[in-house]
VOVEX-130486 format. One line per 3 residues: their letters; for each residue x, y, z negated of N, C-alpha, C. Coordinates in Angstrom, 2 decimals, padded with zeros to 5 digits, always signed. Example, Ala and Ser with C-alpha at 12.3 -4.5 7.8 and 13.67 -1.06 7.14 Angstrom:
REM VOVEX-130486
AS = +013.19:-005.69:-007.80:+012.30:-004.50:-007.80:+013.20:-003.30:-007.80 | +012.85:-002.25:-007.08:+013.67:-001.06:-007.14:+012.90:+000.03:-007.87
***
This chain:
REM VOVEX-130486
XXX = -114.10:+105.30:+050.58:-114.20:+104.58:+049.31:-113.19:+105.16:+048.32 | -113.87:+105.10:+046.81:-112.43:+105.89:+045.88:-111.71:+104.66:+045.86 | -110.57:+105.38:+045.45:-109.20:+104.21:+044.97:-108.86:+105.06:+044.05
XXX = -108.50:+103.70:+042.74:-107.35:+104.07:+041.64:-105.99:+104.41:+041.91 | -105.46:+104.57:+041.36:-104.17:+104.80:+040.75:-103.58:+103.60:+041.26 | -103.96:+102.44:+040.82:-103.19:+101.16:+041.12:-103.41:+100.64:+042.73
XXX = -104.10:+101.48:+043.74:-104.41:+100.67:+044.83:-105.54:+100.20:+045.31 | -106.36:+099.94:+043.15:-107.65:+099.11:+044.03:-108.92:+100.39:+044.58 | -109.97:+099.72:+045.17:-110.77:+100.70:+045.47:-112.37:+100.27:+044.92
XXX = -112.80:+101.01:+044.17:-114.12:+101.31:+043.67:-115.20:+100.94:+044.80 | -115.98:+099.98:+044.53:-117.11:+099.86:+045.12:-118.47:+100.71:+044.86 | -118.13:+100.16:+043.53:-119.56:+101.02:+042.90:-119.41:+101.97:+042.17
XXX = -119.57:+103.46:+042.15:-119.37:+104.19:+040.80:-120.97:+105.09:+040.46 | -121.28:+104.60:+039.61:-122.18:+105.31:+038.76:-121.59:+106.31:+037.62 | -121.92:+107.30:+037.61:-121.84:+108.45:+036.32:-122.87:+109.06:+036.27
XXX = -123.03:+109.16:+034.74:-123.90:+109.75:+033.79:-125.49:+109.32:+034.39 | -125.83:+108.35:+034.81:-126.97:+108.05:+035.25:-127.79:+108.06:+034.38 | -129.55:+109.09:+034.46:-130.50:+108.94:+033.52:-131.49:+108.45:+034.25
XXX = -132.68:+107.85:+033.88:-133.69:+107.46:+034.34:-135.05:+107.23:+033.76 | -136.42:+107.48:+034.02:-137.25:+107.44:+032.86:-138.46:+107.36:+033.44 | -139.14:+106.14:+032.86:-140.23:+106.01:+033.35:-141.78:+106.54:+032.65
XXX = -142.27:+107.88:+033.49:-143.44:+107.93:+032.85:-143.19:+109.32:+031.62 | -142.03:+109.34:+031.55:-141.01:+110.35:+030.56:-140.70:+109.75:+029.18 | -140.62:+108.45:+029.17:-140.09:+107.21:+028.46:-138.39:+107.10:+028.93
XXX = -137.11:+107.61:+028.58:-136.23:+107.75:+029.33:-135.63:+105.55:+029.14 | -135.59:+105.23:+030.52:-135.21:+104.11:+030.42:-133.35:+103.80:+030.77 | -133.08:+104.75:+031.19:-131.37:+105.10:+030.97:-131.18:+106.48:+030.78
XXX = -129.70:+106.26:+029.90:-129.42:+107.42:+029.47:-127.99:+107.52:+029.76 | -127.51:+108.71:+030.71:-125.94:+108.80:+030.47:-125.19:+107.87:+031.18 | -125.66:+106.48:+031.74:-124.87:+105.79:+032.24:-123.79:+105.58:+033.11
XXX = -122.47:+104.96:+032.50:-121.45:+105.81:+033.48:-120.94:+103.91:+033.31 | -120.43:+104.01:+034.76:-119.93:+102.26:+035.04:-118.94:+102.44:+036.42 | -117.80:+101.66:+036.35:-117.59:+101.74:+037.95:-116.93:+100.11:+038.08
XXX = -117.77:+099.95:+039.08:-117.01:+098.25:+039.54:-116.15:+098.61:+040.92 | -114.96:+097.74:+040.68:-114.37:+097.83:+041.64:-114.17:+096.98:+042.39 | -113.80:+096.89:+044.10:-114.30:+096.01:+045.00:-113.42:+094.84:+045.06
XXX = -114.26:+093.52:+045.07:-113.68:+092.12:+044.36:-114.01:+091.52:+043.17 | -114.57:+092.53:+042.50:-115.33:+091.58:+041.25:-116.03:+091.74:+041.10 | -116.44:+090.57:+039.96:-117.54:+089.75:+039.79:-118.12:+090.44:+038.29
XXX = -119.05:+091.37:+037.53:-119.32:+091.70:+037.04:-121.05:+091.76:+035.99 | -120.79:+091.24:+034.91:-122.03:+090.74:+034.19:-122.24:+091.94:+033.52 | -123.64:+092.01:+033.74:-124.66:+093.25:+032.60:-125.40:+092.47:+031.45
XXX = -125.14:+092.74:+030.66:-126.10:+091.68:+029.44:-127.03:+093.24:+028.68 | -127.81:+092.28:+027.92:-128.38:+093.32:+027.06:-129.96:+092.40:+026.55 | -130.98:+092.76:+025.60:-131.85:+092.30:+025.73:-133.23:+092.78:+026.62
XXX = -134.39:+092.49:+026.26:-135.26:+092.47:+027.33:-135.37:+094.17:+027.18 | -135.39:+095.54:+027.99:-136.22:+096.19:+027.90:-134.97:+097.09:+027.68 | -133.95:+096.96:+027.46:-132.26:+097.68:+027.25:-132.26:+098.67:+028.25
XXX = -132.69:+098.29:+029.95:-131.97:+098.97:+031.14:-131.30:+098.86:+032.07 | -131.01:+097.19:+031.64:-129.81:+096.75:+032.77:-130.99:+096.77:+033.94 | -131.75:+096.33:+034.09:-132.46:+095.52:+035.52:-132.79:+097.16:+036.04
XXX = -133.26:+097.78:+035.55:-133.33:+099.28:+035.78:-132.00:+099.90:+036.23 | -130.68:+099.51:+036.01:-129.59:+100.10:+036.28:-129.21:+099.58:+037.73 | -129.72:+098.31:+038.05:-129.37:+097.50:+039.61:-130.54:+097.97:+040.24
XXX = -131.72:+098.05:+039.66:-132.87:+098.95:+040.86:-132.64:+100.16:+041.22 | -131.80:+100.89:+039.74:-131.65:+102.43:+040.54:-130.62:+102.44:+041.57 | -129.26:+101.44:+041.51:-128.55:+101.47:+042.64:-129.43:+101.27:+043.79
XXX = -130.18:+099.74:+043.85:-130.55:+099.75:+045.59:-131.95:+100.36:+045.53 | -132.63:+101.31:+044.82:-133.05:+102.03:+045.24:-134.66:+101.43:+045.21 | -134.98:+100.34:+044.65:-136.08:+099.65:+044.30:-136.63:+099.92:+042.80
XXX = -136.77:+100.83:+042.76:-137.15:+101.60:+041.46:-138.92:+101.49:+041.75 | -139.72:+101.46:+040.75:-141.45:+101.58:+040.67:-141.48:+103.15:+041.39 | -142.71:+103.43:+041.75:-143.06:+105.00:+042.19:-142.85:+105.97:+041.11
XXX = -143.44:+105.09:+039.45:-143.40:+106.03:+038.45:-142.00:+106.16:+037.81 | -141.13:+105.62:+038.24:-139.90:+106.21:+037.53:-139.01:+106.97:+038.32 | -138.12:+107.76:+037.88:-137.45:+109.03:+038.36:-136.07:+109.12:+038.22
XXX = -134.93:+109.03:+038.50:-133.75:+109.49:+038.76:-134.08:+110.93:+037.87 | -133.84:+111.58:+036.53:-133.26:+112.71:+036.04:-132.13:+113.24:+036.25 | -130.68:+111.77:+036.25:-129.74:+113.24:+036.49:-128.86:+111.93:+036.65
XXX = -127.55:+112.51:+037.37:-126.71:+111.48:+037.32:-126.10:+111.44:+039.05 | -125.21:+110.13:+039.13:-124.79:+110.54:+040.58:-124.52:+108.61:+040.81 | -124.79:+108.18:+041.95:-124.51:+106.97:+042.54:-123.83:+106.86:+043.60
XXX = -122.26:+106.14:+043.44:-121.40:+106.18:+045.08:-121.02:+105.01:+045.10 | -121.62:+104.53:+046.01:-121.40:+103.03:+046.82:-120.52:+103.62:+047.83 | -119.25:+102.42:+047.67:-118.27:+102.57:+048.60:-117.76:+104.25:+049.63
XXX = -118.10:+104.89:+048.31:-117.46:+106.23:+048.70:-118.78:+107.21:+049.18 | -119.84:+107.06:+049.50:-121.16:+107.44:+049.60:-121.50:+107.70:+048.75 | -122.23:+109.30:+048.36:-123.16:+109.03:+047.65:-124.95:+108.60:+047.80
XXX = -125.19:+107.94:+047.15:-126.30:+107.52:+047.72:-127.71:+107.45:+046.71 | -127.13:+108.51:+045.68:-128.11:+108.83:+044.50:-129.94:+109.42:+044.97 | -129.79:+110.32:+045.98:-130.90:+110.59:+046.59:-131.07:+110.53:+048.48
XXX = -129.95:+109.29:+048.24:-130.35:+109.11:+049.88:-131.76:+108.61:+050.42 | -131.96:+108.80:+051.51:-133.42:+108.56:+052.34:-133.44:+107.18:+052.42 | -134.58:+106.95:+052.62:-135.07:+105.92:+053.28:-134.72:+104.93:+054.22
XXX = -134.54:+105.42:+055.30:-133.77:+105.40:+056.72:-132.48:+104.91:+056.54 | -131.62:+105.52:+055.28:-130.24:+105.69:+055.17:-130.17:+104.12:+054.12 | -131.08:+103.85:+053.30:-131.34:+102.88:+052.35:-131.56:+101.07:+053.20
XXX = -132.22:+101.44:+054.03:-132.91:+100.48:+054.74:-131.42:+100.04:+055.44 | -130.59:+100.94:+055.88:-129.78:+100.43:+056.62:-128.74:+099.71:+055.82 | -128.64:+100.14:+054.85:-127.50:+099.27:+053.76:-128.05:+098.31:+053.11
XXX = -129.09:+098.30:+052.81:-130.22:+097.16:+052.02:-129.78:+096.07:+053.14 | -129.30:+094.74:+052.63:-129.16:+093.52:+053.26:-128.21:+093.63:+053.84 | -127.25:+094.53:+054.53:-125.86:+094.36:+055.34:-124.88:+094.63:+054.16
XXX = -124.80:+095.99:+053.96:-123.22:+096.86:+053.01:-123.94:+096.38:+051.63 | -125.44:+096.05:+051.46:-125.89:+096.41:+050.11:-126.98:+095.06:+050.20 | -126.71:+093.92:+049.14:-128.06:+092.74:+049.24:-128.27:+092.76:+047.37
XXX = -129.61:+092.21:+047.50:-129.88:+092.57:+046.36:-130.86:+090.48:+045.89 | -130.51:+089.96:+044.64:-131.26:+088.96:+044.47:-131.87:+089.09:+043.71 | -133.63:+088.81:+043.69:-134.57:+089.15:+042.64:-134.26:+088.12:+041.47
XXX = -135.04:+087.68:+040.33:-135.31:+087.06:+039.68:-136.00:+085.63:+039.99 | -136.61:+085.62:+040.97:-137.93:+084.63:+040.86:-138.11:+083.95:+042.47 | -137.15:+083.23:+043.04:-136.74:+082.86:+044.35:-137.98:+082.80:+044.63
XXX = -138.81:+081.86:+044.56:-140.39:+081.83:+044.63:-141.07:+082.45:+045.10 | -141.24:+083.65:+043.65:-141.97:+085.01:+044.45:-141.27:+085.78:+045.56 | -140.10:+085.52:+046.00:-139.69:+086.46:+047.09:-139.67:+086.16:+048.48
XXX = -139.68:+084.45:+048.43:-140.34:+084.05:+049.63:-141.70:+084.35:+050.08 | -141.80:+084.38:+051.42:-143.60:+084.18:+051.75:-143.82:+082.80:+051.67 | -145.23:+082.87:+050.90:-145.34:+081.13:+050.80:-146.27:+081.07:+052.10
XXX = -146.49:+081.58:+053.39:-147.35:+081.44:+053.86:-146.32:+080.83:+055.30 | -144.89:+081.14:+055.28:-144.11:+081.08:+056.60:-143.18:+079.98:+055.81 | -142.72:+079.21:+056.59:-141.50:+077.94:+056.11:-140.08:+079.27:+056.40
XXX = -139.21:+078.17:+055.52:-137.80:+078.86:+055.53:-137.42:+079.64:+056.37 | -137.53:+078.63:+057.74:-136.94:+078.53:+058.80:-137.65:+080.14:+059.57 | -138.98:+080.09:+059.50:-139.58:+081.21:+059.99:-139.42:+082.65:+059.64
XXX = -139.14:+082.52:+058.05:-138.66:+083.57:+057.47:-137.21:+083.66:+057.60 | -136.02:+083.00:+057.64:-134.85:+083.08:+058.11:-134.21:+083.98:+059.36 | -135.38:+083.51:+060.74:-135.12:+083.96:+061.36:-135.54:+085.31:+061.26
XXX = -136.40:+085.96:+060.78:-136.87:+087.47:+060.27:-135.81:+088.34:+060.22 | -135.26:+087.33:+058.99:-134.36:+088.05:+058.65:-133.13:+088.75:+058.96 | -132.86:+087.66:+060.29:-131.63:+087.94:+061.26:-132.30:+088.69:+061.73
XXX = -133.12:+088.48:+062.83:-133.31:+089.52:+063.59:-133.68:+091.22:+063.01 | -133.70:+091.13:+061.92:-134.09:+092.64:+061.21:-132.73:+093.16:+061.56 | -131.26:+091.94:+060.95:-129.96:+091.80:+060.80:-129.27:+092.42:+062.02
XXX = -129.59:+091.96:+063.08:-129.04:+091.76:+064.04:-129.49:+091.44:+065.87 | -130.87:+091.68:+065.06:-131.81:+091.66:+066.54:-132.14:+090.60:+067.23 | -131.40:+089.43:+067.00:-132.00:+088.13:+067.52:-131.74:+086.65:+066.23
XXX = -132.02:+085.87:+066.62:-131.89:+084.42:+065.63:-130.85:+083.88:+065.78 | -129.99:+083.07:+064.98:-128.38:+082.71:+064.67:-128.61:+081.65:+063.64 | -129.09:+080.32:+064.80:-129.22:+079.00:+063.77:-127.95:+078.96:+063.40
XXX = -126.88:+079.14:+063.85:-125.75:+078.25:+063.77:-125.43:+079.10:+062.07 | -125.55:+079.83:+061.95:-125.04:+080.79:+060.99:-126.37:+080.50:+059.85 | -128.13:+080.44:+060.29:-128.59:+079.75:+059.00:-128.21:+078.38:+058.70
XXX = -127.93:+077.84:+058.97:-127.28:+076.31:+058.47:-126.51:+076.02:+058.30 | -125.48:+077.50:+058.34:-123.89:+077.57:+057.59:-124.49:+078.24:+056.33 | -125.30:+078.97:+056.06:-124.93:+079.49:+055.02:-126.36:+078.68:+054.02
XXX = -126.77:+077.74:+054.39:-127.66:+076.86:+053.47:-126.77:+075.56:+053.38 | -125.86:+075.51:+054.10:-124.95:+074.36:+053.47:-124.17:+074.98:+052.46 | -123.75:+076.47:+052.88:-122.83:+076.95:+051.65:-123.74:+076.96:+050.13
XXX = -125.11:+076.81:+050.41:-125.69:+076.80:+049.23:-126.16:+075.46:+048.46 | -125.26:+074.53:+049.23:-125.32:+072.91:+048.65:-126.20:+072.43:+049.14 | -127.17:+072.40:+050.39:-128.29:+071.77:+050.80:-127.22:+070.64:+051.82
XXX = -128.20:+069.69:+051.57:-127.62:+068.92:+052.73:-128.54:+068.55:+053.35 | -129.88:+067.96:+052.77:-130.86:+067.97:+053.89:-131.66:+069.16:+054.59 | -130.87:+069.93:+055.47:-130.85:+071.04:+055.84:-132.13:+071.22:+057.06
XXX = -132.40:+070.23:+057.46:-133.68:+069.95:+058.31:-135.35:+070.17:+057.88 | -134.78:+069.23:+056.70:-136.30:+069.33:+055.56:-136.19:+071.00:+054.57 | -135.42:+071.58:+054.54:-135.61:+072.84:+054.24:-135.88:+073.78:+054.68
XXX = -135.30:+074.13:+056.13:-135.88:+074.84:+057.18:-137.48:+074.78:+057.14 | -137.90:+073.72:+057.33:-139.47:+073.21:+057.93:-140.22:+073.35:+056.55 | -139.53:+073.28:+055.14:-140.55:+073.37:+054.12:-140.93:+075.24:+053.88
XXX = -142.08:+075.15:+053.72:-142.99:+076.32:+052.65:-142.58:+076.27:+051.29 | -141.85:+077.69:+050.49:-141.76:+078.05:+049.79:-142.06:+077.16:+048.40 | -143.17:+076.46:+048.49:-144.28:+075.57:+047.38:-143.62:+074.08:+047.72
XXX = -143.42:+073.69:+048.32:-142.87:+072.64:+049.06:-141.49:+072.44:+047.96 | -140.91:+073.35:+047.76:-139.05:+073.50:+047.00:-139.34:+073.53:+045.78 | -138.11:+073.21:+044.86:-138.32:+073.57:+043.25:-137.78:+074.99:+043.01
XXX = -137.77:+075.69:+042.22:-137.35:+076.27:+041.98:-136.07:+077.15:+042.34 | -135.36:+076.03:+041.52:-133.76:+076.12:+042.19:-133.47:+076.16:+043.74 | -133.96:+075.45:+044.23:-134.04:+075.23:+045.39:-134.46:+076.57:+046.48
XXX = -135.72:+077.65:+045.64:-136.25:+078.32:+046.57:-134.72:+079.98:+046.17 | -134.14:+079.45:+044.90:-133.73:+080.77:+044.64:-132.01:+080.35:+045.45 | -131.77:+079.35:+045.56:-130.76:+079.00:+046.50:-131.16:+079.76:+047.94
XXX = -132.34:+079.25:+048.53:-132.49:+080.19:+050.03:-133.04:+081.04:+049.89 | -133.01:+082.34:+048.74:-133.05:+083.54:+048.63:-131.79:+084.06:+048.80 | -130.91:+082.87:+048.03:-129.73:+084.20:+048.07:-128.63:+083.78:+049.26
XXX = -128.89:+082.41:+050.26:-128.66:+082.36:+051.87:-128.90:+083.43:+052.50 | -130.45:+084.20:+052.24:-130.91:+085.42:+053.13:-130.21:+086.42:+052.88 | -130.08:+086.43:+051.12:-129.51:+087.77:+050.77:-127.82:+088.06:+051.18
XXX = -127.28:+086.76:+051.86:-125.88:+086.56:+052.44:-125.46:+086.90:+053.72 | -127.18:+086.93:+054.27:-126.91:+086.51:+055.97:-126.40:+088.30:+056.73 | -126.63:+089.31:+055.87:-125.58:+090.34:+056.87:-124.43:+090.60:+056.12
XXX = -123.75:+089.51:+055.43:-122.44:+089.65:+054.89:-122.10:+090.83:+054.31 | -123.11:+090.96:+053.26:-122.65:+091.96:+052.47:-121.75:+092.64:+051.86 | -121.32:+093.69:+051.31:-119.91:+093.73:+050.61:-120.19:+093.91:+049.28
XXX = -121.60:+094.25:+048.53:-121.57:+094.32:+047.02:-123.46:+093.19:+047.16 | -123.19:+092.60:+046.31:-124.61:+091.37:+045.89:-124.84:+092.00:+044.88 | -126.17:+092.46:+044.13:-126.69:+092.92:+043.52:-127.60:+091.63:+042.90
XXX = -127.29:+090.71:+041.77:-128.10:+089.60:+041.21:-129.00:+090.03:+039.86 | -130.47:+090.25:+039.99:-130.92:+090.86:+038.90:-131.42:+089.46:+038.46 | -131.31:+089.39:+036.95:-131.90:+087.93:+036.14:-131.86:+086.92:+037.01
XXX = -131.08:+086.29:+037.84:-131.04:+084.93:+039.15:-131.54:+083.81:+038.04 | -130.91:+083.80:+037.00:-131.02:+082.51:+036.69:-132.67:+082.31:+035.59 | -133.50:+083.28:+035.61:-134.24:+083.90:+034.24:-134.98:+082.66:+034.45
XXX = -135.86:+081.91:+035.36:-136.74:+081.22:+035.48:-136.34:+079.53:+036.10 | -134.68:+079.55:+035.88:-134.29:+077.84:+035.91:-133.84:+077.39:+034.47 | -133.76:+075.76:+034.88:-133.69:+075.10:+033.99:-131.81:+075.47:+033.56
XXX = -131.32:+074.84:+032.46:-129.90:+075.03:+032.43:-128.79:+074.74:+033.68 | -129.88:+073.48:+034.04:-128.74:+072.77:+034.81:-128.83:+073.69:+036.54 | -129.99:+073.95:+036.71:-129.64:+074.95:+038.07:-129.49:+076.49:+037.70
XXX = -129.53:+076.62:+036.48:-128.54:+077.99:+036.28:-127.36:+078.41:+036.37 | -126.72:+077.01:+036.12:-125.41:+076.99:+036.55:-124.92:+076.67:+037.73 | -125.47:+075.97:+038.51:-125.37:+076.14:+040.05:-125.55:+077.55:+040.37
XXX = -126.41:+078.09:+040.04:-126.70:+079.45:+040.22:-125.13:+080.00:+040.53 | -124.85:+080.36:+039.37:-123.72:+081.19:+038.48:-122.73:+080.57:+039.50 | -122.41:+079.36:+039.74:-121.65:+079.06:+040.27:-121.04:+079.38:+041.60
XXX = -122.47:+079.24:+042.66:-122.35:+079.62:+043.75:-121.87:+081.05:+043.85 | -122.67:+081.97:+042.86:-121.92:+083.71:+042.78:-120.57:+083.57:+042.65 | -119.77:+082.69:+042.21:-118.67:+082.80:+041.81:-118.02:+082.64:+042.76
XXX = -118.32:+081.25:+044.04:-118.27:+081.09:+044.77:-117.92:+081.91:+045.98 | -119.05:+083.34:+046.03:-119.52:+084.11:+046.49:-118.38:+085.13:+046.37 | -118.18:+085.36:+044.83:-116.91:+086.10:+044.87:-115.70:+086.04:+045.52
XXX = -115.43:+084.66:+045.20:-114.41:+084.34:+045.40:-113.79:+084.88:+046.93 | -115.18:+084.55:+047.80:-115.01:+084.74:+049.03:-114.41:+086.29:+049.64 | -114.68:+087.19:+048.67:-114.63:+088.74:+048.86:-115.45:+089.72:+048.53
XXX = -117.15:+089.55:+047.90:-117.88:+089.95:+047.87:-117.93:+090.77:+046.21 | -118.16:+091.73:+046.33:-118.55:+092.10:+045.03:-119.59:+091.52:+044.32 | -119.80:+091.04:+043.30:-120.88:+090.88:+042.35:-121.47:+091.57:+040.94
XXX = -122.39:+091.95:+041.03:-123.11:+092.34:+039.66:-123.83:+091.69:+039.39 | -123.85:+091.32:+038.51:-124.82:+089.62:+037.45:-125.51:+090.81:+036.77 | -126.86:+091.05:+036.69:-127.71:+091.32:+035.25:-128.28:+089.92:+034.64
XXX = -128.08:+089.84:+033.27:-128.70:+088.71:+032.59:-129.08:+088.43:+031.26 | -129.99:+088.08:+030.66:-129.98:+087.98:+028.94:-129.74:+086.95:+028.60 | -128.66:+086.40:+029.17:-128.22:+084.49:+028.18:-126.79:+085.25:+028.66
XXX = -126.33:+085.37:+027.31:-124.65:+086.01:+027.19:-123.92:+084.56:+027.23 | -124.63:+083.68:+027.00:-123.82:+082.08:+027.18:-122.99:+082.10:+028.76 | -123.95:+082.26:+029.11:-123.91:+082.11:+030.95:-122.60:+083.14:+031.29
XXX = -122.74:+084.09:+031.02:-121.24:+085.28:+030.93:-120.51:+085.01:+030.12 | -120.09:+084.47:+029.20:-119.27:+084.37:+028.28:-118.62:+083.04:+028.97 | -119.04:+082.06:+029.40:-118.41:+080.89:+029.94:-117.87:+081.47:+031.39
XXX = -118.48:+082.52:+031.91:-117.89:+082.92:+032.99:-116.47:+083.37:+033.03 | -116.50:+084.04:+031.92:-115.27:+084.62:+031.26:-114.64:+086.22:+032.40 | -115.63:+086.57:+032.44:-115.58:+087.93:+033.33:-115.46:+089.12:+032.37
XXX = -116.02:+090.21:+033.07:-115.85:+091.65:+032.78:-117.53:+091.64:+032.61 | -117.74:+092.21:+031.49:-119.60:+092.21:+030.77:-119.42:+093.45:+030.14 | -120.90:+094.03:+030.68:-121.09:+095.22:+030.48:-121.97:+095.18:+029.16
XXX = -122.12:+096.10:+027.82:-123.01:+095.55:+027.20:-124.36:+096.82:+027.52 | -125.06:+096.99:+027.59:-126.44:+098.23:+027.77:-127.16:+097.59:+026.15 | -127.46:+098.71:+025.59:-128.42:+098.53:+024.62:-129.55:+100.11:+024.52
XXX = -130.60:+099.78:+024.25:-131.63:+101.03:+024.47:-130.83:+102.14:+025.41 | -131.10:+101.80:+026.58:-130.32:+102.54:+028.02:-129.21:+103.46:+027.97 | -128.26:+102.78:+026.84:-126.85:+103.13:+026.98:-126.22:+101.90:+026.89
XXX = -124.58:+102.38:+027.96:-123.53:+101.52:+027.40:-122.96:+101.25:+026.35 | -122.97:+100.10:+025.74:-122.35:+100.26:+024.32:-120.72:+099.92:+024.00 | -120.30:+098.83:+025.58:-119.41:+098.10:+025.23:-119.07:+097.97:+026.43
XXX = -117.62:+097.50:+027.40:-117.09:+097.06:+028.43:-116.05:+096.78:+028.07 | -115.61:+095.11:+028.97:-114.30:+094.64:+028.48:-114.73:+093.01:+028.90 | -113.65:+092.16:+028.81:-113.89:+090.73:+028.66:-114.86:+090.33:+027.49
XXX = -115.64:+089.56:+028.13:-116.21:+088.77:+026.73:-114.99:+088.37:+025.65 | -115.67:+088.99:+024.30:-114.88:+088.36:+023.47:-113.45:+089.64:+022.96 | -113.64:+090.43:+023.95:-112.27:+091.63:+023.86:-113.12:+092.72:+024.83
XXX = -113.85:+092.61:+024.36:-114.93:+093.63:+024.64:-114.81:+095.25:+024.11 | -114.67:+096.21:+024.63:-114.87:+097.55:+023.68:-115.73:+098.31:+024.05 | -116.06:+098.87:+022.83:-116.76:+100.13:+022.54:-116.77:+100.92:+023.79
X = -117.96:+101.62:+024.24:-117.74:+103.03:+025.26:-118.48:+104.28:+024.33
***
């Protein structure tokens, strides 16, 4: 892993990252480095690059877009044109990623509980109740019985993007990758949202927030990246923000 000057050590470093879909370039130049322990917001509006900048890290990019030029090092790796094989293995342990739309990322066809265990065992080769019902209490459930046993359709919203990001916890990741978490709740479980990441941080985990409600980051009072037409424009605290 790199380390600064001061000790700390770089989780994530992106430089000069381009990307383009179709030969539409959807980043340009992008250069960012988070370092390991914080909690870090991407803002921008719809169509800027951020959500494109967290797919090109874990590697969930469409077929039609392309990596042009640039370099990606997770925790001292580079992992700009790593394989498959090499992806799969960091996806969900060293590397978890939360979609937008808890909903759509469940199967609505398997209850929690069925898909939970999937997930361990992908994790770790066998099932570890004790550990799903630690980490769905860490996500404020208390009737932890009736969630297990419900189908996807069964939950609200909030509810289904809460045991998305239980799964996205369960191989104790070291960087969370949150693209738009909160895009499709109401205010009031957006901030549960936000909260629990913080939560999340707190614990040790790196975070990257992508999001277009600068409210939500600005009350966070973090480190916000600004992306506008797939450049950086700005990094710094909300509010003492600068120029790049």
């Amino acid at each position: 892993m790199l380390t600064l000057r001061n000790g700390t050590d770089i989780a994530l470093d992106v430089q000069d990252l381009s990307v383009s879909f179709g030969g539409a370039q959807a980043l340009r130049g992008v250069s960012l480095a988070v370092c390991a322990g914080q909690i870090v917001g991407i803002v921008g509006e719809s169509g800027s690059g951020k959500s494109t900048l967290l797919r090109a890290v874990a590697h969930l990019l469409s077929p039609t877009a392309a990596v042009e030029g640039g370099s990606i090092v997770f925790e001292g790796v580079d992992i700009t044109h790593a394989r498959r094989k090499q992806m799969n293995r960091l996806r969900g342990t060293k590397l978890a990623y939360l979609f937008q739309n808890g909903e759509q990322s469940l199967d609505p066809l398997f209850t929690v509980k069925q898909q939970f265990d999937e997930v361990l065992r992908a994790h770790f080769g066998c099932v570890n109740e004790v550990l799903e019902r630690t980490l769905l209490r860490r996500m404020g459930f208390d009737d932890i019985e009736r969630v297990l046993g419900a189908l996807p359709s069964e939950l609200s919203g909030g509810m289904c993007q809460r045991v998305a990001l239980a799964f996205a916890l369960a191989g104790s990741p070291s960087l969370l990758l949150a693209d738009e978490p909160t895009g499709n709740l109401d205010n009031t479980n957006a901030w549960e949202i936000m909260h629990l990441l913080e939560e999340i941080n707190e614990r040790g985990t790196t975070v990257v927030v992508v999001t277009h409600n600068s409210e939500i980051v600005r009350k966070m009072n973090k480190r916000v990246i600004t992306i506008k037409k797939g450049v950086v424009v700005s990094d710094g605290k909300w509010g003492d923000t600068h120029e790049v």
